[in-house]
PABAMI-644422 format. One record per residue: residue number from 1; residue in three letters; y, x, z of N, C-alpha, C in turn. Coordinates in nm, 2 decimals. Atoms other than C-alpha are relative to their C-alpha. Example, Ala and Ser with C-alpha at 12.3 -4.5 7.8 and 13.67 -1.06 7.14 Angstrom:
BEGIN
1, ALA, -0.12, 0.09, 0.00, -0.45, 1.23, 0.78, 0.12, 0.09, 0.00
2, SER, -0.11, -0.09, 0.00, -0.11, 1.37, 0.71, 0.11, -0.08, 0.08
//
This chain:
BEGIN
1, UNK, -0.02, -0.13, 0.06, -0.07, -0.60, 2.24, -0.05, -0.01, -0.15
2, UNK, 0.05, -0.01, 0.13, -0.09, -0.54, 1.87, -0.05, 0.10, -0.01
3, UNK, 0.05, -0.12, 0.03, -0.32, -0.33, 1.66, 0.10, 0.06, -0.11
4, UNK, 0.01, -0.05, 0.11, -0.21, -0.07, 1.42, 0.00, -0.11, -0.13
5, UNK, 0.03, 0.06, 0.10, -0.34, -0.24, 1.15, 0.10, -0.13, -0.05
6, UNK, -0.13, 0.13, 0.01, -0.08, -0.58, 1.22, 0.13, 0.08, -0.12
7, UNK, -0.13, -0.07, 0.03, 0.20, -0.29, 1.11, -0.06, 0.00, -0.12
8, UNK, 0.06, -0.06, 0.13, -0.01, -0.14, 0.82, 0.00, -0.15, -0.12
9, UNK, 0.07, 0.13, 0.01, -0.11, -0.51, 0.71, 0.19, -0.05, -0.10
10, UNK, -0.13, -0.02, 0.04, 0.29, -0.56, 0.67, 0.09, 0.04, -0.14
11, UNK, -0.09, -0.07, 0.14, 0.36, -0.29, 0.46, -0.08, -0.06, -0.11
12, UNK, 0.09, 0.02, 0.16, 0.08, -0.38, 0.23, 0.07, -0.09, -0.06
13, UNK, -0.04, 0.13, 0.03, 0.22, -0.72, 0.20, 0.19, 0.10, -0.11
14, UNK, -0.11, -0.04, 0.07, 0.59, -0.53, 0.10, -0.06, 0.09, -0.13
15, UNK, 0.07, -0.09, 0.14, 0.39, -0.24, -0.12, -0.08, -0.10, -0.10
16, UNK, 0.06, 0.04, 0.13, 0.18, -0.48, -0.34, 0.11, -0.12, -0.05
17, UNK, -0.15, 0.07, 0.13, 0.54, -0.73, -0.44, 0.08, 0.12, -0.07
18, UNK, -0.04, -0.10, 0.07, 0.67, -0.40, -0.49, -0.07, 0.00, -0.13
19, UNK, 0.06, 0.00, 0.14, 0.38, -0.36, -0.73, -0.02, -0.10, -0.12
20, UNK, 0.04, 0.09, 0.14, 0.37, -0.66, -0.91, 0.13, 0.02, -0.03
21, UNK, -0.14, -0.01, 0.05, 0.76, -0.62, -0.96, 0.03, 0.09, -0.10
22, UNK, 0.00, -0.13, 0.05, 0.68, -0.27, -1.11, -0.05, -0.01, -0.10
23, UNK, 0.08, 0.01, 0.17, 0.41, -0.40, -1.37, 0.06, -0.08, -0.09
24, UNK, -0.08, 0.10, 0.11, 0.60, -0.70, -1.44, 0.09, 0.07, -0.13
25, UNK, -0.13, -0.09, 0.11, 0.92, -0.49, -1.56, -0.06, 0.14, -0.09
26, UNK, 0.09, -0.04, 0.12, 0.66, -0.24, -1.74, 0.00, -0.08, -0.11
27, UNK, 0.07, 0.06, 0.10, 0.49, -0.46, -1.89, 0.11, -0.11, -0.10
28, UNK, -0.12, 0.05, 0.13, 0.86, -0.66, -2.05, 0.05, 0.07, -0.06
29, UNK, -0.06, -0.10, 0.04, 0.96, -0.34, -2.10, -0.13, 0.06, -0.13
30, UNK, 0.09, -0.06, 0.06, 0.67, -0.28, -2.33, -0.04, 0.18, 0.06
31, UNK, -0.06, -0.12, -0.01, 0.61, 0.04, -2.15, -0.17, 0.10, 0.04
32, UNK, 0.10, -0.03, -0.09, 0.30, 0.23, -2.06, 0.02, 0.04, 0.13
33, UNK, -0.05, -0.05, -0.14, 0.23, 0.38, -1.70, 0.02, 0.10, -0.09
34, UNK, -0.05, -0.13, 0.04, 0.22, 0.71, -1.87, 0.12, 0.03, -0.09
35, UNK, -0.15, -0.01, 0.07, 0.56, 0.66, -2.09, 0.07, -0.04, 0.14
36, UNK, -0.10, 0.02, -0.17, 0.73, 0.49, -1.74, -0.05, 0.15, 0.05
37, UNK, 0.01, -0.16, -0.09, 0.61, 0.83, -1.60, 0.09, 0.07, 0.00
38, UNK, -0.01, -0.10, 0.07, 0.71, 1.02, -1.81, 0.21, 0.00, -0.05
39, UNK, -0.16, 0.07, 0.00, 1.10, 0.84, -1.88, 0.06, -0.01, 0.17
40, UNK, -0.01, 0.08, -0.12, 1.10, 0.81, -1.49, -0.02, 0.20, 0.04
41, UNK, 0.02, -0.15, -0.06, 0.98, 1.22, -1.44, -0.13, 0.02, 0.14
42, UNK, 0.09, 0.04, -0.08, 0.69, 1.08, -1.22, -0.14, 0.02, -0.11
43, UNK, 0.18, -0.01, 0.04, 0.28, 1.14, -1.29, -0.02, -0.17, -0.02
44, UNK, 0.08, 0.14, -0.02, 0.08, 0.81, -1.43, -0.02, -0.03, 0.11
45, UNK, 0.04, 0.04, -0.09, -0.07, 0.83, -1.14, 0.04, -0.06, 0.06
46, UNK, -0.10, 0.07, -0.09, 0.19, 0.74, -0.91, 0.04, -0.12, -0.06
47, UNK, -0.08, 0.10, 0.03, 0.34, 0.48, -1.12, -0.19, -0.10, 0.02
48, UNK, 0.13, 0.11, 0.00, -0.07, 0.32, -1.14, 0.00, 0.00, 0.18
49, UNK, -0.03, 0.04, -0.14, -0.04, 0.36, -0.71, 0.12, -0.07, 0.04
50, UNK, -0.11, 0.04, -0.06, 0.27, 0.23, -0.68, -0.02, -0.19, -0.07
51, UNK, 0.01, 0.13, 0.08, 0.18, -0.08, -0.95, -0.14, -0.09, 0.11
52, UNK, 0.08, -0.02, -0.06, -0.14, -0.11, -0.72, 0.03, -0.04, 0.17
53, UNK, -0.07, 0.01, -0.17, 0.03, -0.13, -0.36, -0.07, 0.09, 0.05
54, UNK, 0.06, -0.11, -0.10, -0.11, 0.18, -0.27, 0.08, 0.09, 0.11
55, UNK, -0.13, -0.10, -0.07, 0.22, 0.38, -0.21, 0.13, -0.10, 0.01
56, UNK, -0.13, 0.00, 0.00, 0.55, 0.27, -0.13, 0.09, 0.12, -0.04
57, UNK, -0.12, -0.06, 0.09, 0.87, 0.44, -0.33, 0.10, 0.05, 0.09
58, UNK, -0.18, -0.05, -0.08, 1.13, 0.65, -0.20, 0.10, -0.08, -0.04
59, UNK, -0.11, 0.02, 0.08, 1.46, 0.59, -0.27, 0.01, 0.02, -0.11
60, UNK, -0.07, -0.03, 0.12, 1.52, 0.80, -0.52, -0.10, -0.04, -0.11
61, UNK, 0.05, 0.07, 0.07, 1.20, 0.70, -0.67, -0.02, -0.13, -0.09
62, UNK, -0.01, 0.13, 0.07, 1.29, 0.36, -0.72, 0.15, -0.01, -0.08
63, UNK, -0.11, -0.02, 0.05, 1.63, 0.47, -0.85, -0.04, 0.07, -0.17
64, UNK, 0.08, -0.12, 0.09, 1.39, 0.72, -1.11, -0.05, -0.14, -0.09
65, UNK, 0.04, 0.10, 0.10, 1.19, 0.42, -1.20, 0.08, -0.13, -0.06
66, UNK, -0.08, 0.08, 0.05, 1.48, 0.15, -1.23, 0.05, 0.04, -0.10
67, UNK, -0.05, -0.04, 0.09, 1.62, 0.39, -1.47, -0.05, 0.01, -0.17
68, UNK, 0.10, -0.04, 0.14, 1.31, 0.47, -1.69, -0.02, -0.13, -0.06
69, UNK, 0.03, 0.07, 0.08, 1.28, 0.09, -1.74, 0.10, -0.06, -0.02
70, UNK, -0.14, 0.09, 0.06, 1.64, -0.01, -1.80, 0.04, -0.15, 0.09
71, UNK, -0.03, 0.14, -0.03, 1.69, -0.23, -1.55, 0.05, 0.03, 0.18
72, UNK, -0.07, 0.00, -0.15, 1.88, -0.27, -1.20, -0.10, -0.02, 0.10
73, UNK, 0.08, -0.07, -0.10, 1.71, -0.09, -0.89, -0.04, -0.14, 0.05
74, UNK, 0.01, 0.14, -0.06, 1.71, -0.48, -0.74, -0.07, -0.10, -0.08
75, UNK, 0.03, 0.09, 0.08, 1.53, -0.62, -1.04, -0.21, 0.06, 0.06
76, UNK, 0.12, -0.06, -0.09, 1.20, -0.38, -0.83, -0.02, -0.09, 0.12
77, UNK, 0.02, 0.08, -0.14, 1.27, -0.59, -0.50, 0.02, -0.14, 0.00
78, UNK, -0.05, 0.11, 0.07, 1.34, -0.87, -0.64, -0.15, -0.11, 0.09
79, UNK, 0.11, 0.10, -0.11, 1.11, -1.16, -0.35, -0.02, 0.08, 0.13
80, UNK, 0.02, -0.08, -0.15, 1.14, -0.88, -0.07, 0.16, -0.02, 0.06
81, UNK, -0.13, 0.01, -0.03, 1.44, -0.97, 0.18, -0.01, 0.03, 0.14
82, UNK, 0.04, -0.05, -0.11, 1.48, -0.83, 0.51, 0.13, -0.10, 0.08
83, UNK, -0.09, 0.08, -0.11, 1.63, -1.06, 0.80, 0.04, 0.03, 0.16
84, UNK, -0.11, -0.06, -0.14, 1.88, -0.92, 1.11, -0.05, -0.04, 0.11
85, UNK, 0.10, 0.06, -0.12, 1.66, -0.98, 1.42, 0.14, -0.01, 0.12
86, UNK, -0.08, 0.02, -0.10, 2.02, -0.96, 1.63, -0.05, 0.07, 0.13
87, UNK, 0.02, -0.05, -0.16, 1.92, -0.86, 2.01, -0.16, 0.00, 0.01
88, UNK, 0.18, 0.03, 0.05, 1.52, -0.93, 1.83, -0.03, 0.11, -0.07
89, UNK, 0.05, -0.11, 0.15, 1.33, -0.73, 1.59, 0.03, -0.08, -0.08
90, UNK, -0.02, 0.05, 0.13, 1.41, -0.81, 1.25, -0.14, -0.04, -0.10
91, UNK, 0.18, -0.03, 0.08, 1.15, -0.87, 0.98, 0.03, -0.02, -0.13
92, UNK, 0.02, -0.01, 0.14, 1.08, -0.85, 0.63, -0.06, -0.15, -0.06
93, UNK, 0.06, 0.11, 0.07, 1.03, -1.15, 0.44, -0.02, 0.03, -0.18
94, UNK, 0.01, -0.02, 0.10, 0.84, -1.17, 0.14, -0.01, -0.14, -0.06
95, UNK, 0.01, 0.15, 0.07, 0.88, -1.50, -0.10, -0.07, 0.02, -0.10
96, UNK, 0.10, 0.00, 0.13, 0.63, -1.61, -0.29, 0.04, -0.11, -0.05
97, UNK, -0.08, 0.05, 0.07, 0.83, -1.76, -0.54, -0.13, -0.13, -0.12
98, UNK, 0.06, 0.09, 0.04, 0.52, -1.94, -0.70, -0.10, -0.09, 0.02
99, UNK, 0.09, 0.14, -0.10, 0.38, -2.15, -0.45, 0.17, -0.02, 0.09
100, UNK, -0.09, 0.09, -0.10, 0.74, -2.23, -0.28, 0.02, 0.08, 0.10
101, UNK, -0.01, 0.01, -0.13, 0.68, -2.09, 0.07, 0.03, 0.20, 0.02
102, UNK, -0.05, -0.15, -0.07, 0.77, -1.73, 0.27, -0.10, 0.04, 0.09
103, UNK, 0.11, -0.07, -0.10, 0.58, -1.52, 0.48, 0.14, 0.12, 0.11
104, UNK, -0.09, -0.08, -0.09, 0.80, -1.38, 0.78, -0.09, 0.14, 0.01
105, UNK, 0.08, -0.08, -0.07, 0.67, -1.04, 0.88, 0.09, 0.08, 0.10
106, UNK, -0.02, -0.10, -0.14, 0.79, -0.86, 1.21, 0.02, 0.12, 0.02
107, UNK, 0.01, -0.16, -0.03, 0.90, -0.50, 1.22, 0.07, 0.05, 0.10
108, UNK, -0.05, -0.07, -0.14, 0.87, -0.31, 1.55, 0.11, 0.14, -0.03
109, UNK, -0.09, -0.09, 0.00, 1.16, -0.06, 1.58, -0.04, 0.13, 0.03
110, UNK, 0.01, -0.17, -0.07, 1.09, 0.30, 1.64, -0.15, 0.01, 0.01
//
């Protein structure tokens, strides 16, 4: 049996490449959090939780912030890839593009 936490553990792993993806493209974009806020219609705040892995992004959020920094919604997930579990669960894989290797992670359905 798993805990809780295995699932939660998961997302963190997808919310903090989210966030480094988020500061990266800031930060080429010369941008602050509070001008990406503000170009994006979003609070600092949120853009400093979401740079952070605290929150995960809606849709439209990441369509808000891909916009504010000029750059294609896929340039945000850019090392997150999700793989077709077939008659399985599927899972999320995150590449960590600078050591080489992947980290499968497992997501229970429903």
């Amino acid at each position: 049996m798993r805990c809780r936490t295995d699932n939660r553990m998961r997302g963190v792993k997808i919310a903090t490449r989210f966030g480094q993806n988020l500061a990266r493209c800031r930060t080429k974009a010369k941008l602050s959090q509070e001008e990406l806020g503000f170009r994006a219609s979003l609070h600092r705040t949120e853009i400093g939780m979401l740079e952070r892995g605290i929150r995960l992004p809606r849709i439209d959020t990441l369509v808000k912030l891909a916009g504010g920094l000029g750059v294609p919604p896929e340039a945000l997930l850019e090392g997150l890839d999700w793989t077709p579990g077939g008659t399985r669960t599927g899972h999320f894989r995150v590449r960590d593009d600078c050591a080489g290797g992947e980290q499968k992670q497992p997501l229970k359905r429903g």
